[in-house]
C-alpha positions in Angstrom: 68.3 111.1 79.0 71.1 112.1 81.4 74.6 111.8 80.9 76.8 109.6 82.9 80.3 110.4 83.7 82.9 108.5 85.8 86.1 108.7 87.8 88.7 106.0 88.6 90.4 105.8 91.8 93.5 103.7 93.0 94.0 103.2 96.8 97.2 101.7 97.5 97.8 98.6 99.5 97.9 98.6 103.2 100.6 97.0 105.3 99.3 94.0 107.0 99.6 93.8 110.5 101.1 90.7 111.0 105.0 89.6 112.1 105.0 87.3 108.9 107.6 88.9 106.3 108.3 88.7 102.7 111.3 86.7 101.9 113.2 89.9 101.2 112.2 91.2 104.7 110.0 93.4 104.1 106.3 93.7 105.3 103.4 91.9 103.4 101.2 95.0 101.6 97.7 94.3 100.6 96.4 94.5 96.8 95.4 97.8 95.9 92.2 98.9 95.5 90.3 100.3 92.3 87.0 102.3 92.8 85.1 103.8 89.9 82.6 106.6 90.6 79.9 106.9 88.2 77.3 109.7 88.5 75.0 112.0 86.4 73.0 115.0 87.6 71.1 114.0 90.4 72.6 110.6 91.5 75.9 108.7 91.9 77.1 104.7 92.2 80.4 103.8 93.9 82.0 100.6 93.1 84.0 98.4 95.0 84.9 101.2 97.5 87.7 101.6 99.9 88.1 98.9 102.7 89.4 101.6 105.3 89.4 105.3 106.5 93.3 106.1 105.6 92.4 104.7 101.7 89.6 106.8 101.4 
């Protein structure tokens, strides 16, 4: 039997492009993201990845 292993990932949140502001002012960010890599010799499994280019 193969060994798995795994690796956690935090993207940050995005700004949102909208004109809509916080209360404070500043701009509305979007959740971030976790991903967890899990993978053993041959193969691998990525889950929930990143939405966009710039997180990943």
């Amino acid at each position: 039997m193969t060994e798995l292993a795994y690796e956690t990932m935090v993207h940050e949140g995005l700004p949102r492009q909208r004109e809509q502001r916080l209360p404070d002012g500043s701009a509305i960010v979007s959740s971030p993201v976790t991903s967890t890599l899990i993978y053993g010799a041959h193969d691998a499994v990525l889950v929930d990845p990143p939405f966009t280019r710039d997180q990943v």
